[in-house]
C-alpha positions as CSV (number, residue, x, y, z in Angstrom):
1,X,0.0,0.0,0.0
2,X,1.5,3.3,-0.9
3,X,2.5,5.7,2.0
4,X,1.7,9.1,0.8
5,X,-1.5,10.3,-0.6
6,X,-2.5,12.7,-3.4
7,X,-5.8,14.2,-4.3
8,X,-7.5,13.8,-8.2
9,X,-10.0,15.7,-8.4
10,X,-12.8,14.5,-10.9
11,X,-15.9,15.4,-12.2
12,X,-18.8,13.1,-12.9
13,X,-22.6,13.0,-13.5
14,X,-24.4,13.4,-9.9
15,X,-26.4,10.1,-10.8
16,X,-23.4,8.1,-11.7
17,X,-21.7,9.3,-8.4
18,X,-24.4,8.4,-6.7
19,X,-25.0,4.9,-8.2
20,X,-21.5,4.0,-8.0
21,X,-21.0,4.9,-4.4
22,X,-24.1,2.7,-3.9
23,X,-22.8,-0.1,-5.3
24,X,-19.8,0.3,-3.5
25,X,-21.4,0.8,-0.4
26,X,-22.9,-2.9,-0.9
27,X,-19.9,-4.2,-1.6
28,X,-18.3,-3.2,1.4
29,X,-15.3,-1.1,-0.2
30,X,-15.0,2.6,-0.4
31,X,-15.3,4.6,-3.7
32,X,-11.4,5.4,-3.6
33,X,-10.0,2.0,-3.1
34,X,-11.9,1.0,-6.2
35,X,-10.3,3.9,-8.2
36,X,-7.3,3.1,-7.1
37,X,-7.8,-0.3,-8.4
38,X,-8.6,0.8,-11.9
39,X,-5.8,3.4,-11.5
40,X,-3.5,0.3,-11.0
41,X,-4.8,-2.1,-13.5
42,X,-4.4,0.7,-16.2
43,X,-1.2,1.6,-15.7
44,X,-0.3,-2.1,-15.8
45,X,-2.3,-2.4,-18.8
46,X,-0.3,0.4,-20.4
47,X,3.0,-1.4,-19.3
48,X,3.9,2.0,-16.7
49,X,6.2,1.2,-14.0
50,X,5.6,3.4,-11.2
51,X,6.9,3.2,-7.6
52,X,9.1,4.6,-4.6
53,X,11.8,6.3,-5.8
54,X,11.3,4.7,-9.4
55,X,11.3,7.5,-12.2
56,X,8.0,6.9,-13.8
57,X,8.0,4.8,-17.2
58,X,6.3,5.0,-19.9
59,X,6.7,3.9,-23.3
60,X,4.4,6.3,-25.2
61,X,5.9,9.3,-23.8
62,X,9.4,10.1,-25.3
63,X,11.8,11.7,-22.6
């Protein structure tokens, strides 16, 4: 788990906010750990290495 935090801010429909945090809710996990989630599986997806201390990586952005 990572030991600092940022904020994303992000806007979305009211009734999909809603809906979503629902469905969370009976699920038993919070809103942000599912973003987080998808956060991770994207940037896996997308072959980005990220990390402590590790310079981020990623092939489709030249240096």
């Amino acid at each position: 788990m990572e030991t600092k935090s940022a904020r994303l801010t992000v806007l979305i429909d009211p009734n999909k906010k809603q809906a979503f945090e629902q469905l969370c809710a009976s699920q038993d996990i919070t809103p942000s750990q599912v973003v987080r989630q998808l956060i991770r599986d994207y940037l896996d997806k997308h072959g980005v290495e990220y990390g402590q201390g590790t310079p981020v990586k990623n092939p489709q952005v030249k240096s």
